[in-house]
C-alpha positions in Angstrom: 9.5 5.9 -2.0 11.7 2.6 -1.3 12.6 1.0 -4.6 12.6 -3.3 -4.5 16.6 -2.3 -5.4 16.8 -1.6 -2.0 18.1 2.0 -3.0 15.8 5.2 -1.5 15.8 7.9 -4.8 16.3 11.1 -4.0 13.7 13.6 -4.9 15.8 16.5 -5.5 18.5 14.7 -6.9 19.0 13.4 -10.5 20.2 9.7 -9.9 19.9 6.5 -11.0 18.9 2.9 -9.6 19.5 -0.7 -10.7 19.8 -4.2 -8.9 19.6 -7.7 -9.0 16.4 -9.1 -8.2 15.8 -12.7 -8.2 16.5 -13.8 -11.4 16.4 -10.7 -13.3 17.3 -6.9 -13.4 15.7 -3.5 -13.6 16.7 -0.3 -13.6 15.5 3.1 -13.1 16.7 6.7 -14.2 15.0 8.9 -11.4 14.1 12.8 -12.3 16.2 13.4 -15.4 15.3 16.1 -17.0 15.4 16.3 -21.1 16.5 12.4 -20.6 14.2 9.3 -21.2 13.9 6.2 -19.4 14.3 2.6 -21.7 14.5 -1.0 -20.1 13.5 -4.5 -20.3 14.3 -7.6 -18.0 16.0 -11.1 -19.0 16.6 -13.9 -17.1 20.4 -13.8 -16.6 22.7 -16.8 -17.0 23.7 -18.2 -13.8 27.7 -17.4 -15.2 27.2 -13.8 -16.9 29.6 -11.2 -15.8 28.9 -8.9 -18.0 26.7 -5.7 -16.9 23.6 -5.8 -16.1 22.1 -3.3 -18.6 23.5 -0.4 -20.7 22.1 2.5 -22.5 22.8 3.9 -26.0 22.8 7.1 -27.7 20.8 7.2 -31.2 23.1 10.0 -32.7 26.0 8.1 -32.6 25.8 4.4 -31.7 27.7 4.8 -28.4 26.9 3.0 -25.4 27.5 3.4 -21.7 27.0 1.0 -18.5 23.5 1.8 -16.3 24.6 -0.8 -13.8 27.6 -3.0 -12.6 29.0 -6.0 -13.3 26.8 -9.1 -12.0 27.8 -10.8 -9.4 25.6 -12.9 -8.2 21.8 -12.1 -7.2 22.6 -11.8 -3.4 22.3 -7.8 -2.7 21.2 -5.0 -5.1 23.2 -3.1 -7.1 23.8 0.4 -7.1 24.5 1.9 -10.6 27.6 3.5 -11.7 26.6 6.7 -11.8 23.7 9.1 -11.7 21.3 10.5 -13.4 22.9 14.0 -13.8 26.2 12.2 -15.3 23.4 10.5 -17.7 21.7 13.7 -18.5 24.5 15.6 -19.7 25.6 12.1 -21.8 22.0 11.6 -23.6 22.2 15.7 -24.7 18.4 15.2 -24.2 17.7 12.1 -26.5 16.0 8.8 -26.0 18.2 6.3 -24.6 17.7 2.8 -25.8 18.2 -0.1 -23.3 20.7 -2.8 -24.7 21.4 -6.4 -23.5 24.8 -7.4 -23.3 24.8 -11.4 -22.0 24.7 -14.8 -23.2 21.4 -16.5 -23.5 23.4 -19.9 -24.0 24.7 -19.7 -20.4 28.3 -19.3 -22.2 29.1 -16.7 -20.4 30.2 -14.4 -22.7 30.1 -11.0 -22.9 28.5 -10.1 -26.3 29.9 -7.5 -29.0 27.6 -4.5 -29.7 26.8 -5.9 -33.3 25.4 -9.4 -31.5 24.1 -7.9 -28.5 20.3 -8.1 -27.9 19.1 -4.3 -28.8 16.0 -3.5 -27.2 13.6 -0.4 -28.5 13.2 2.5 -26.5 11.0 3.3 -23.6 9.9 7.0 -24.3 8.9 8.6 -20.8 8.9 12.2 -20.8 10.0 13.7 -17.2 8.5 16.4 -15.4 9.3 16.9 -11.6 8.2 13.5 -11.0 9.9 9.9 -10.7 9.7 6.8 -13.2 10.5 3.5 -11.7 10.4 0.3 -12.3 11.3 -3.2 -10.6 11.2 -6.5 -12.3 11.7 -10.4 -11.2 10.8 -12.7 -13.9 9.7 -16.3 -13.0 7.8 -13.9 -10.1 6.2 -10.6 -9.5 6.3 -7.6 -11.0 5.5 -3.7 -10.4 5.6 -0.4 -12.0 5.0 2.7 -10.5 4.6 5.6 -12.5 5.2 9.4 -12.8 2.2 11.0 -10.8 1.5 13.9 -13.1 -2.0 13.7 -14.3 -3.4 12.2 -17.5 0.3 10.4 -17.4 -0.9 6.8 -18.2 -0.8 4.3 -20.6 -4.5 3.1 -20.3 -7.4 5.0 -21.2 -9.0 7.2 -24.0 -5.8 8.5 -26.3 -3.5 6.7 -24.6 -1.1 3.6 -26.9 1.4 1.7 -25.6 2.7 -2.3 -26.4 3.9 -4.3 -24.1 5.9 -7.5 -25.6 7.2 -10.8 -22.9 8.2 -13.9 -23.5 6.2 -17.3 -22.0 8.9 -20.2 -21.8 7.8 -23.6 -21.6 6.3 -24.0 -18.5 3.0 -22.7 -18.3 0.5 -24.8 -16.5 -2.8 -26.0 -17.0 -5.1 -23.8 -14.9 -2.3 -21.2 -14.4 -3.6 -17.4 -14.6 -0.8 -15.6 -14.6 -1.6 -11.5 -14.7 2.3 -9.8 -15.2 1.1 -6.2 -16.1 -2.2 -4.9 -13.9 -2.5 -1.3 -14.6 -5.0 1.2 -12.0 -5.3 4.6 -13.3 -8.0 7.1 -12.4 -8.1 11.0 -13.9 -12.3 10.5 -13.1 -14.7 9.1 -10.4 -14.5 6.0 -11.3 -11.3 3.4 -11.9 -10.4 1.7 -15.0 -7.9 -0.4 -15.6 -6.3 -3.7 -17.6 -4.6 -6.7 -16.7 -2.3 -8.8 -19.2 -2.4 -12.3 -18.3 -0.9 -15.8 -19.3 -3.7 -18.3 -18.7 -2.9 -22.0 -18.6 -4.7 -24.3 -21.3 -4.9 -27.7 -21.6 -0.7 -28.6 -22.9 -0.8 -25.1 -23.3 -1.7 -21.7 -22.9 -3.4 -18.8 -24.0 -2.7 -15.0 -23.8 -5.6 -12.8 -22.3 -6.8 -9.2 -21.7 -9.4 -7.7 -19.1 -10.0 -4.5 -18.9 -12.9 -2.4 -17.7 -14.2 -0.3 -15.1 -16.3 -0.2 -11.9 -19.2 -1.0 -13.7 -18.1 -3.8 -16.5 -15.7 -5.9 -17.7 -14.1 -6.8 -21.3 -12.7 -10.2 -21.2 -10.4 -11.4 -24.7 -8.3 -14.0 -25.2 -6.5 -15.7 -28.0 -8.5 -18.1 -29.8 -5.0 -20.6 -30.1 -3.5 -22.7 -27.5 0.0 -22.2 -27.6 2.1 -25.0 -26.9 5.1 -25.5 -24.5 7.3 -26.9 -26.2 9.1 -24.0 -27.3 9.2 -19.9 -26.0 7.1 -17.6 -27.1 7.2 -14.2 -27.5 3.5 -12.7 -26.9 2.9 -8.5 -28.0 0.0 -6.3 -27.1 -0.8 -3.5 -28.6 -3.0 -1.1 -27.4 -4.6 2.0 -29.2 -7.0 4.0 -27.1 -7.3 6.5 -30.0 -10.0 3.7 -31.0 -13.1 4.6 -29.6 -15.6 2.4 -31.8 -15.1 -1.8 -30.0 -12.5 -2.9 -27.5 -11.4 -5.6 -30.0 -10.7 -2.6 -32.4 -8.1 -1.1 -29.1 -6.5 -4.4 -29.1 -3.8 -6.5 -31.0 -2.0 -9.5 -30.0 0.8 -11.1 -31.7 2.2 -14.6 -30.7 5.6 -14.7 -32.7 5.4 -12.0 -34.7 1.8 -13.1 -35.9 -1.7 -11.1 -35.4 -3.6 -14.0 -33.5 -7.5 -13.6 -33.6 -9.2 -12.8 -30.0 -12.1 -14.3 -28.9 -14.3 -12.0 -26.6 -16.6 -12.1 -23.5 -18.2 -9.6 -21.2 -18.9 -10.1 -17.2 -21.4 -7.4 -16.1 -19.4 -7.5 -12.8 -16.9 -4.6 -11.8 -13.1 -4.7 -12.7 -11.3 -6.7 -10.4 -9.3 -4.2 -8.6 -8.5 -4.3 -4.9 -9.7 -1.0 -4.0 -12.4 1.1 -3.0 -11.8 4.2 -3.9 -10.2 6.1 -7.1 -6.4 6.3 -7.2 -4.3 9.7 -8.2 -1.3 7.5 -9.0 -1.5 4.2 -11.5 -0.3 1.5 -10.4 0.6 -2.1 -11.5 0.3 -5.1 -9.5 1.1 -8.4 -10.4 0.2 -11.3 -10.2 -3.8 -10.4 -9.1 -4.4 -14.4 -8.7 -1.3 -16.5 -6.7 0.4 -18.5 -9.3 3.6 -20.3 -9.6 5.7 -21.7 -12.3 4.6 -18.9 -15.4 7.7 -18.8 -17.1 7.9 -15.5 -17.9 11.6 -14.3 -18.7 11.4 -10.7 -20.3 9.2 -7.6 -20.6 9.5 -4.6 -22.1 7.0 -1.8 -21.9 6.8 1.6 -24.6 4.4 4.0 -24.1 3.8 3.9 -27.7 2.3 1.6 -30.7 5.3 -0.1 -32.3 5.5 0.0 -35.9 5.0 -2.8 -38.7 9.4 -2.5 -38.9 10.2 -2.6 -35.4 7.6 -5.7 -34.6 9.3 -7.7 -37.4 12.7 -6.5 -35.8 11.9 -7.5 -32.3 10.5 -10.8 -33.8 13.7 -11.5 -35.2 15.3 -10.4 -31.8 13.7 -12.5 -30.2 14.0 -15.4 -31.6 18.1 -15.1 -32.1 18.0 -14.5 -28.4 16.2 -17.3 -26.9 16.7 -19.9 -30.0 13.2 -20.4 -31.1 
């Protein structure tokens, strides 16, 4: 498989993978056993030279460099050491991404106690790869382990996804940056996570369904641009009773009520046929201008602590 880094992982091998791409970063720990993978993308000041991304060890607070120093988003980046060297580092535990730049274009290179800490992306390993590739202000995909009954949507599956919407969002923009495939039946279901331009603002939206219908939700406020936002959905296939029961969205840091609709035609997937491996694909419509600047995925349902936390995050990284 040929990552967007422009690096080739090595299935036999433990390594590791980052780059610069476009305006953002992403990194990848491939085939780590007892290791997990964390990240998140951020629009990087034009004069950071600070790392790219490091990773930090929960027993003891210490930190260690995933990628190199940034120099400019002309070729990717190869990171500074592998997954093996990782591996023996972690001891096993989760890794928690950490952001180490200035949002103020200052170019400084933050202390750990003002650095933007970001949660941790638990992704068990097996024999297979997790990757990921990220360009904010652009497209986006995720490719996931292959193993089956590995994904994030479905029956018993949970997992929030938090990004931030800058200011501007367009009227009549539909923006989809997380479009998730995954089949373990005869038949494919999946979600998209969208930005969809309102008016002077927008709104945040769900679909998700099947071959044979579609749920469509979306917040009932219009969110200005004026300001960033910082949008989080939580999803809880453990819910079996309403789809509106499965999902939560919170627009900075607060539940926001969804409004709901059904189409009785078939998800809008580009494929005829079921998929073994889930995939995301964004954007499903062409869209420019959607001001998205960071994502960060868990395969988990954050808790009440760590959504006030990564409110508060938030807004001390980007001002609002």
């Amino acid at each position: 498989m040929q990552t967007p880094f422009g690096n080739t992982p090595n299935t036999t091998n433990y390594n590791t993978y980052g780059a610069a791409i476009g305006s953002g970063e992403g990194f990848v720990l491939d085939r780590v056993a007892g290791a997990k993978l964390a990240f998140s993308v951020r629009k990087l000041s034009a004069l950071y030279n600070g790392s790219y991304a490091r990773i930090r060890r929960p027993y003891d607070n210490m930190e260690t460099d995933i990628t190199t120093p940034y120099g400019g988003f002309i070729a990717p980046q190869a990171a500074v050491s592998d997954g093996s060297g990782l591996q023996g580092w972690l001891s096993g535990a989760d890794g928690a991404g950490v952001r180490w730049y200035d949002q103020s274009g200052a170019a400084a290179h933050l202390t750990q106690n003002t650095a933007a800490n970001q949660f941790l992306l638990r992704f068990g390993f097996t024999g297979n790869r997790t990757a990921f590739a990220g360009k904010p202000l652009s497209d986006y995909q995720w490719v996931y382990p292959a193993s089956t009954g590995n994904y994030l949507f479905g029956a018993g599956k949970q997992f929030s996804f938090h990004f931030v919407v800058k200011t501007n969002v367009t009227a009549g923009a539909d923006f989809a940056m997380f479009y998730h495939i995954a089949s373990n039946n005869d038949l494919i279901r999946g979600l998209i996570l969208r930005v969809v331009g309102s008016g002077s603002g927008y709104k945040a939206g769900f679909v998700g369904g099947d071959l044979n219908a579609t749920v469509n939700m979306s917040t009932v406020s219009v969110f200005d641009n004026t300001r960033p936002h910082h949008v989080l959905f939580c999803y809880d296939g453990t819910i079996n009773t309403s789809w509106m029961g499965r999902v939560t969205v919170y627009v900075d840091g607060i539940a926001s009520p969804m409004a709901v609709s059904f189409q009785t035609g078939p998800f809008p997937a580009p494929l005829t046929q079921p998929v073994t491996v889930p995939r995301v694909w964004a954007p499903y419509t062409a869209i420019t201008n959607s001001g998205l600047s960071e994502a960060i995925l868990w395969d988990r349902l954050l808790t009440p602590a760590e959504i006030s936390f990564i409110t508060q995050n938030t807004r001390k990284a980007y001002g609002i």
